[in-house]
C-alpha positions as CSV (number, residue, x, y, z in Angstrom):
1,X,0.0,0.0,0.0
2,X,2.6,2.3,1.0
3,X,4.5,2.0,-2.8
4,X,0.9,2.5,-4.2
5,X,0.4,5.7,-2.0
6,X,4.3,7.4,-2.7
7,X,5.0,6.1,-6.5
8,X,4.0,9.1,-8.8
9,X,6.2,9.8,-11.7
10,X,3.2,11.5,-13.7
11,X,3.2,14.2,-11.4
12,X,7.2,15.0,-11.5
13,X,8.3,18.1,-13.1
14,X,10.5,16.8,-15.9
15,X,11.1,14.1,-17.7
16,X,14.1,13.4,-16.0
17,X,12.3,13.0,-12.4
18,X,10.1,10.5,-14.4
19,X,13.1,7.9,-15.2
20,X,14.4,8.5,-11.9
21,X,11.7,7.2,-10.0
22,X,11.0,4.5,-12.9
23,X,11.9,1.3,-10.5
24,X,10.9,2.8,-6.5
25,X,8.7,5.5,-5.3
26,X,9.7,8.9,-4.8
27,X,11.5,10.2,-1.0
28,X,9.3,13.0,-1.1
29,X,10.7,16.7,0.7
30,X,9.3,15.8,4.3
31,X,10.5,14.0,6.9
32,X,7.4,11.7,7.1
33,X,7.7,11.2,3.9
34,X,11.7,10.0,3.6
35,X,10.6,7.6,6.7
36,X,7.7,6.0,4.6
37,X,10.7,5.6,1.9
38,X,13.1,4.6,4.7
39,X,10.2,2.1,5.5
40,X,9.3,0.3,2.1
41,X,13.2,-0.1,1.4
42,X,13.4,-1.7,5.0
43,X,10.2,-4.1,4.3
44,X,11.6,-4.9,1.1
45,X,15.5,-5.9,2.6
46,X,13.5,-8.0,4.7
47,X,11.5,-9.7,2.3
48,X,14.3,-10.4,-0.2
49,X,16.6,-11.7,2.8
50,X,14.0,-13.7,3.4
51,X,13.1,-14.9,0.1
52,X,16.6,-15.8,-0.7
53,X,16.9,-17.5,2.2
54,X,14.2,-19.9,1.7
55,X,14.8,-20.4,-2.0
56,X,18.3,-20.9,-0.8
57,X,17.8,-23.8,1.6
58,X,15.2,-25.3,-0.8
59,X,17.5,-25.4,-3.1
60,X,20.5,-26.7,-1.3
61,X,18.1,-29.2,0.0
62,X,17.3,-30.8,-3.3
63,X,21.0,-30.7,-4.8
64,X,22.4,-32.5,-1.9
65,X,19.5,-34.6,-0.6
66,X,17.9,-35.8,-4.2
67,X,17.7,-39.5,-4.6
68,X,20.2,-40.3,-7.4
69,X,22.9,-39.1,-4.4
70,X,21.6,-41.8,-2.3
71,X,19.4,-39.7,-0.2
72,X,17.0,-41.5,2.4
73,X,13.9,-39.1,3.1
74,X,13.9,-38.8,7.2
75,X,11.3,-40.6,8.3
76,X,9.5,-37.9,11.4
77,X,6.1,-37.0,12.8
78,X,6.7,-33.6,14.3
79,X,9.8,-31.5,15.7
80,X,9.3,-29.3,18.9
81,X,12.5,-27.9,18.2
82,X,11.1,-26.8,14.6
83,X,7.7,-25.7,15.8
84,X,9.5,-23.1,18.5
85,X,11.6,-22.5,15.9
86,X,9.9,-21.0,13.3
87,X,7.0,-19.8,15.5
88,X,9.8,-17.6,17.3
89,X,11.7,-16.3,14.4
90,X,8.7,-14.9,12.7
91,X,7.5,-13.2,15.9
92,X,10.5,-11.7,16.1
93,X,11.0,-10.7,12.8
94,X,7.5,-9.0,13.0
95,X,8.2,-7.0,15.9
96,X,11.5,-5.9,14.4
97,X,9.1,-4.4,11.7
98,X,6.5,-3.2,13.8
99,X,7.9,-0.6,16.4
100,X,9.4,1.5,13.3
101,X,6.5,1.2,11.6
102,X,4.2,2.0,14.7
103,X,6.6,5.2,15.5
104,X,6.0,6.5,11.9
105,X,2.0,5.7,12.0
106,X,2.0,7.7,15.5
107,X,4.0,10.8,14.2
108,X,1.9,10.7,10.2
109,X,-0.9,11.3,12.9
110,X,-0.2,13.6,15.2
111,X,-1.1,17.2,13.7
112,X,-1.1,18.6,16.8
113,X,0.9,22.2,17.7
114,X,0.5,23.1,14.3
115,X,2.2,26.7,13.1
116,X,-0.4,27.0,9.9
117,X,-3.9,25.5,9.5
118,X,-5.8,25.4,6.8
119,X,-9.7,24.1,6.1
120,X,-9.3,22.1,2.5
121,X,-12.9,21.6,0.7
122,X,-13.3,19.6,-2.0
123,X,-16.0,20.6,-4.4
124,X,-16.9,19.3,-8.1
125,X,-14.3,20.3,-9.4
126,X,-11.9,22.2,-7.6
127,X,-10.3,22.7,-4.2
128,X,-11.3,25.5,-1.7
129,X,-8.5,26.6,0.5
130,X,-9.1,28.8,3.6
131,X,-6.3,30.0,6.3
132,X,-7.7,30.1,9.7
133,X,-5.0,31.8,10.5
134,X,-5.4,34.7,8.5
135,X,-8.0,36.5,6.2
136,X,-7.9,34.8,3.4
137,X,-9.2,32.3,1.5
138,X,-9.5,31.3,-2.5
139,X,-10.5,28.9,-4.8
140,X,-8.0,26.6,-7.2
141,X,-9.2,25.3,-10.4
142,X,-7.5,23.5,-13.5
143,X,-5.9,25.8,-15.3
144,X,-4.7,23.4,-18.7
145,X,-5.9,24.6,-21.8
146,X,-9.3,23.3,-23.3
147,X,-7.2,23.1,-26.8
148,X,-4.5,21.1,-25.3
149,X,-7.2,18.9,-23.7
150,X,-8.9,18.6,-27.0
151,X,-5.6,17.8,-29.0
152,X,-5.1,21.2,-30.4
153,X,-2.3,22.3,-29.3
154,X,0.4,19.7,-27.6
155,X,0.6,18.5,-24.2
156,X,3.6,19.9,-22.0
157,X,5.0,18.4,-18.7
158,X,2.3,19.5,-16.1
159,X,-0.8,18.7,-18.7
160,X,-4.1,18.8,-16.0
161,X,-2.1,19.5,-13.1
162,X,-2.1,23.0,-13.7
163,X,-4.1,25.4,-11.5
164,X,-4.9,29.1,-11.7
165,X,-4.3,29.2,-7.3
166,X,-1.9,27.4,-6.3
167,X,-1.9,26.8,-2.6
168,X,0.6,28.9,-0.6
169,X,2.8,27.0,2.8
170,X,5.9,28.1,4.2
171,X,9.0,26.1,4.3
172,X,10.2,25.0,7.5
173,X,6.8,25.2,9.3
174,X,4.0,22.5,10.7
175,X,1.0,22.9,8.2
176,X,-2.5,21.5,9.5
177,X,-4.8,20.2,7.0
178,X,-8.4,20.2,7.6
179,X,-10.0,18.3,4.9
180,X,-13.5,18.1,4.0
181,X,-16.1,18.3,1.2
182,X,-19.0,19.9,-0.1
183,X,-20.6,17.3,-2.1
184,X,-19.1,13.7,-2.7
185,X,-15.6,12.1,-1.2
186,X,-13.0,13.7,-2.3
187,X,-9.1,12.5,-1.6
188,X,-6.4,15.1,-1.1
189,X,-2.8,13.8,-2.7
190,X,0.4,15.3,-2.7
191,X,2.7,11.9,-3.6
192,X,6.1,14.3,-2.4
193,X,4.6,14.7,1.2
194,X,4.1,11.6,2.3
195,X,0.4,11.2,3.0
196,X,-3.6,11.1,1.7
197,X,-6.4,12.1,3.0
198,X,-10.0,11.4,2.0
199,X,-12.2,14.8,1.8
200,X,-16.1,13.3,3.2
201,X,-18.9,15.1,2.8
202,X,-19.9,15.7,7.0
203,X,-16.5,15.1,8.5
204,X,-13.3,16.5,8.9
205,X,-10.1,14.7,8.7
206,X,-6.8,16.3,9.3
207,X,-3.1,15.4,8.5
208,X,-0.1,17.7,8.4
209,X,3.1,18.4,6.6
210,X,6.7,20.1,7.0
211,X,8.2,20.8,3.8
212,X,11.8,21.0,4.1
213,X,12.6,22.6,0.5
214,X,11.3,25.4,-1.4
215,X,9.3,24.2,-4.2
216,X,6.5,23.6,-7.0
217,X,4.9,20.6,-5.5
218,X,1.6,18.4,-7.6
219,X,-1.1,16.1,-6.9
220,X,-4.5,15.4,-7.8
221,X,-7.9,14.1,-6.4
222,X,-7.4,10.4,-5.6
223,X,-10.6,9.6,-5.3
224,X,-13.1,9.1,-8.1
225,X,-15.4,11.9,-7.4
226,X,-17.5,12.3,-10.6
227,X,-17.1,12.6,-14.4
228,X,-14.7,15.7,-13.8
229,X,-12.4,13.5,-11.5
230,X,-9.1,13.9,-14.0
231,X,-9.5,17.7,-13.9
232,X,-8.6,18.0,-9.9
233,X,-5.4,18.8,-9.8
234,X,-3.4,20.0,-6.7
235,X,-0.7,22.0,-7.0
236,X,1.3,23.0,-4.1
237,X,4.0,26.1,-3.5
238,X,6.4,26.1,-0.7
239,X,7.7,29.2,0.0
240,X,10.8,30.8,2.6
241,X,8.8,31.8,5.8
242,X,9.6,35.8,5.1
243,X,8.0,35.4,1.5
244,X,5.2,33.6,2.8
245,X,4.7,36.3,4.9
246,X,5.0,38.6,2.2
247,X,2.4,36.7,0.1
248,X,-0.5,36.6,3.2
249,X,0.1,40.2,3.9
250,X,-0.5,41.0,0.0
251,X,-3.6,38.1,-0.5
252,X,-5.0,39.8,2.8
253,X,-4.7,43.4,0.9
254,X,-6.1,42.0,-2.0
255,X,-9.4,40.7,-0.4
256,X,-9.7,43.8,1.5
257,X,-9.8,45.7,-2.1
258,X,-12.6,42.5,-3.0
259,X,-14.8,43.5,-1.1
260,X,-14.3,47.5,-0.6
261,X,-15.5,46.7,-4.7
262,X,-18.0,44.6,-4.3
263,X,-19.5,47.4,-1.7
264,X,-19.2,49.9,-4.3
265,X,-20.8,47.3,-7.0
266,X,-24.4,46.8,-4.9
267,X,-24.8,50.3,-5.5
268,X,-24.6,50.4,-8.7
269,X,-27.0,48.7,-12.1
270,X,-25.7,46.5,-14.9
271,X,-27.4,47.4,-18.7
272,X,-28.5,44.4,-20.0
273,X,-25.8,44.6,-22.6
274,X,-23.4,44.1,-19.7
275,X,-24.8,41.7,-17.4
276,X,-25.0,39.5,-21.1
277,X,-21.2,39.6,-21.7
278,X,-20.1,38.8,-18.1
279,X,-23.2,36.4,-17.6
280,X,-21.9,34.7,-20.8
281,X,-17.9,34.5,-19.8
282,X,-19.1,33.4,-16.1
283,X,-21.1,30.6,-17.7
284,X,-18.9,29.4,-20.2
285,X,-16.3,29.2,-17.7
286,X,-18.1,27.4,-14.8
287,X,-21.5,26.0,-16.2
288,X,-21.1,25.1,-19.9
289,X,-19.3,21.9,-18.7
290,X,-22.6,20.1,-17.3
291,X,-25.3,22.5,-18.8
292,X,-23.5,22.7,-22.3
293,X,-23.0,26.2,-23.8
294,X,-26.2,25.8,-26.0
295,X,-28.0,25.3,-21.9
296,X,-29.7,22.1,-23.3
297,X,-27.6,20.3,-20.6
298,X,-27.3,16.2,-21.0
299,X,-30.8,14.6,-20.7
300,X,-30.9,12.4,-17.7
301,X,-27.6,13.7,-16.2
302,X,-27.8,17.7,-16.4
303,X,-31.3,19.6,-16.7
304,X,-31.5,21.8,-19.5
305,X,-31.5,25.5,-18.8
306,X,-33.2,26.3,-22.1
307,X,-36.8,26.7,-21.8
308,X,-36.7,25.5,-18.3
309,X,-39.5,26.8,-15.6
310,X,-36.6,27.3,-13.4
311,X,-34.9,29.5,-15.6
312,X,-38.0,31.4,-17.2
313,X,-40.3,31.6,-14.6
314,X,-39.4,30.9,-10.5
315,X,-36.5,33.8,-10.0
316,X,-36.0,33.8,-6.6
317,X,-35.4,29.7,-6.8
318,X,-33.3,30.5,-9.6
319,X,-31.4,32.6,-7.6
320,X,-30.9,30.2,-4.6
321,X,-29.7,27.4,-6.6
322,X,-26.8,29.8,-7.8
323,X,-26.1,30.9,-4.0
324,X,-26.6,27.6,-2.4
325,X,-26.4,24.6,-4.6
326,X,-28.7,21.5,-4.8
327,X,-28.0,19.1,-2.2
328,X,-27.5,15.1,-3.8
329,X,-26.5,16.8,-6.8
330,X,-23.4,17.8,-9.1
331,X,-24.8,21.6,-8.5
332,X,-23.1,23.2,-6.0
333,X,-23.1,26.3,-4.1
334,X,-21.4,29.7,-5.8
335,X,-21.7,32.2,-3.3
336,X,-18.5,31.7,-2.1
337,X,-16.7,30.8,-5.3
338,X,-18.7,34.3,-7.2
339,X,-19.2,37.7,-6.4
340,X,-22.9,39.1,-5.9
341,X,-22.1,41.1,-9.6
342,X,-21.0,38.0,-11.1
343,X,-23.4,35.6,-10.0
344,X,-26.5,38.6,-11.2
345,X,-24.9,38.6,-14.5
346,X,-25.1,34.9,-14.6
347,X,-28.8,34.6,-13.7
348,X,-30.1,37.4,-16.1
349,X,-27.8,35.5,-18.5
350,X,-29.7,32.5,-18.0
351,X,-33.0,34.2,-18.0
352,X,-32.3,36.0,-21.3
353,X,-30.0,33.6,-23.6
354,X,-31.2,30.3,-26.2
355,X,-34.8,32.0,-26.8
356,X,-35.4,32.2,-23.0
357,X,-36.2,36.3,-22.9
358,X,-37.1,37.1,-19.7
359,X,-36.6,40.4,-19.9
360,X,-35.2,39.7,-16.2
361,X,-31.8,42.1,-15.6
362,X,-30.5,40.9,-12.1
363,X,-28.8,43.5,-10.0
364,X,-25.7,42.9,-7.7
365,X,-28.5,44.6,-4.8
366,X,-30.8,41.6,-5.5
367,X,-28.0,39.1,-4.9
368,X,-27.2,40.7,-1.9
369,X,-31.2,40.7,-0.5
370,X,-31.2,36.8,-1.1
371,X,-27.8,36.6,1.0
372,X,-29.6,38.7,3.4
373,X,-32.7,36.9,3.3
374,X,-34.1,40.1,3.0
């Protein structure tokens, strides 16, 4: 299990990692990690002493012993010497495995005293990351190019484990995971540090890392979460504890401008010539995939959007299942992943493209009610 969890040359950086890691798994860059590597090439000394060993004496046995040699076959019921024997040996051979194995089980589990935590969601199909340290929080899709997907334009070394946020640690530093998910089970895999976690619906489970080296560090969803499963990528960047610094102090700024904007949005109105071109990017880029860009969707997978009572007739529900999602289903919630101008655009989008015509033009303010519940 352990070689399963830690081999991963698709996810090196160059070809060159890829042939180096052709024959055994990967060390990794923490110190868990190296000791699960230290572990498997421990387990596997064993085993091939002891393979060789057997194969040895079986086949010493039937060189010297073999018939044409004059051999006579003992003649025995049982040996209490031999059933001590290799009742003992084994016992102690286990043991001998066990304690370095327990030690390394105890310290892949103990997350506690951490110097960084951060809340991991999975959601179909991207990761959520939120410090609970600090104010920020973001959301990190697949970045790869739909045309190199397609076949259009060639493949380079990091094809779909690209992301357009990567997730930020300092080097040097105990880093808490809290992993969870919004919809189905998710798994969180980076093969370099030495552990996975599953991402349930519900529940959180934690697990924590200490990356030694400054880096680019990828992994994936390892857990088949839905049609979109190979378009989860992870992608990990370790940075020196002053530039990680650096980078909250500038993500925290950033939000701060977010929302300053989005303050200044709600009090301001879209033309429906506007809410159409950003309704239309926002779709493309986060609903096309399951409603299809002509909003027919995929009969008995995705409802269609075209001509639907949902989309023509019931706004406030229209609205809702943008902000909150549809429990048991591949919709989830975008009120955290959108802002209240981006998710209006999107509804009178809905309302008003294949034939639909509304006449519906949502405002950032109305967005903002529904939040409010007002």
């Amino acid at each position: 299990m352990l070689t399963a969890l830690m081999t991963a040359p698709v996810f090196a950086e160059t070809s060159d990692k890829i042939e180096q890691f052709q024959l055994n798994m990967t060390r990794g860059v923490t110190d868990i990690s190296a000791g699960v590597y230290d572990m498997h090439m421990l387990m596997f000394i064993i085993c091939v002493v002891i393979g060789a060993g057997v194969f040895i004496a079986m086949f010493i046995s039937m060189y010297f012993h073999r018939k044409s040699r004059g051999a006579k076959p003992a003649n025995f019921h049982e040996s209490v010497k031999v059933e001590i024997a290799w009742t003992v040996i084994p016992f102690i051979i286990l043991i001998f495995m066990a304690v370095p194995a327990m030690n390394l089980l105890i310290d892949m589990e103990d997350a506690s005293e951490p110097d960084v935590s951060i809340l991991v969601t999975g959601s179909q199909w991207k990761w959520h990351y939120k410090y609970m340290d600090n104010d920020v929080e973001y959301y990190s899709k697949m970045a790869t190019q739909a045309e190199q997907i397609s076949g259009k334009l060639p493949k380079n070394n990091n094809y779909l484990l690209e992301v357009d946020r990567p997730l930020v640690i300092p080097t040097g530093q105990k880093v808490r995971f809290l992993i969870t998910s919004d919809d189905v089970i998710h798994s969180w895999w980076v093969p370099d540090f030495g552990f996975k976690q599953d991402a349930n619906p519900g529940f959180i489970n934690d697990a924590w890392t200490k990356v030694n080296e400054p880096g680019v560090y990828r992994g994936q969803c390892a857990e088949l979460c839905g049609k979109d499963h190979g378009f989860m990528p992870i992608v990990v960047v370790a940075k020196e504890p002053a530039e990680y610094d650096k980078w909250i102090s500038e993500q925290q700024a950033i939000q701060e401008q977010a929302k300053a904007e989005e303050q200044r949005l709600l009090a301001m109105n879209m033309t429906m010539d506007e809410a159409m071109s950003m309704g239309e990017k926002i779709y493309n880029a986060n609903c096309a995939a399951c409603h299809m860009p002509n909003g027919e969707g995929l009969p008995g997978v995705f409802p269609a959007l075209k001509g639907s009572q949902i989309a023509i007739a019931d706004q406030p529900k229209h609205i809702d299942i943008l902000l909150n999602g549809v429990t048991g289903t591949a919709m989830q919630a975008y009120a955290k992943q959108l802002t209240m101008s981006e998710i209006a655009a999107v509804v009178t989008y809905e309302r008003n493209a294949w034939g639909n015509d509304t006449g519906d033009l949502v405002q950032a303010k109305d967005i903002n009610s529904a939040i409010n519940g007002q």
